[in-house]
C-alpha positions in Angstrom: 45.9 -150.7 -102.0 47.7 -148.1 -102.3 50.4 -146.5 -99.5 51.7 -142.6 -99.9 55.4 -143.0 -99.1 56.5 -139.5 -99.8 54.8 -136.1 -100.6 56.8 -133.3 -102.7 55.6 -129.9 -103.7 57.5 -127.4 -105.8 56.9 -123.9 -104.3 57.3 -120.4 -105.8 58.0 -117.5 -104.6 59.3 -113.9 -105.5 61.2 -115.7 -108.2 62.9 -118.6 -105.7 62.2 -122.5 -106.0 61.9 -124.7 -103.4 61.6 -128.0 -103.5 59.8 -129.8 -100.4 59.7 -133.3 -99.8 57.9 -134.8 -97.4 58.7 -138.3 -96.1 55.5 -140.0 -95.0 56.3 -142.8 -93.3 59.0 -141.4 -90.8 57.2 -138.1 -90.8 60.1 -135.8 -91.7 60.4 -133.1 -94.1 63.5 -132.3 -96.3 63.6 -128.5 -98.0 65.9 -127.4 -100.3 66.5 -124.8 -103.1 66.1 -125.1 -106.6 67.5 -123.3 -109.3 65.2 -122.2 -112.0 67.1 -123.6 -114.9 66.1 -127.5 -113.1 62.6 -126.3 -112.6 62.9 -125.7 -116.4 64.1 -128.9 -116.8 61.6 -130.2 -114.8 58.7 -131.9 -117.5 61.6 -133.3 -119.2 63.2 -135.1 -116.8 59.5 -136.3 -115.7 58.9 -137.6 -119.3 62.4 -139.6 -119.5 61.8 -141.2 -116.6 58.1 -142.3 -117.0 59.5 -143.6 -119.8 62.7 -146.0 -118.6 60.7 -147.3 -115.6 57.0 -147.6 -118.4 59.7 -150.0 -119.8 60.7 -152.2 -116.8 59.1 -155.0 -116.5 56.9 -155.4 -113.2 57.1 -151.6 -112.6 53.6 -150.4 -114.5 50.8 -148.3 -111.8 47.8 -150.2 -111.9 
């Protein structure tokens, strides 16, 4: 069974990132800025670390 533990959305507008995180389980919300060249950097980052933790052992999604 699956549990959602946190919640994050990427919003933009007129140009401005914001990154929005929510925290399920203590029902809190953290918002902060993001600069565009991270955003850019985004899919990257995403595909390094799919990769280190595809690589730990025990640490596969079923």
């Amino acid at each position: 069974m699956e549990t959602l533990l946190y919640a994050a959305e990427l919003v933009e507008e007129d140009g401005t990132y914001t990154l929005v995180v929510q925290d399920v389980v203590r029902d809190t919300v953290q918002v902060t800025p993001v600069p565009k060249s991270a955003v850019d950097k985004l899919p990257t980052f995403l595909t390094v670390l799919s990769s280190k933790l595809n690589s730990a052992p025990g640490r596969r999604r079923q």
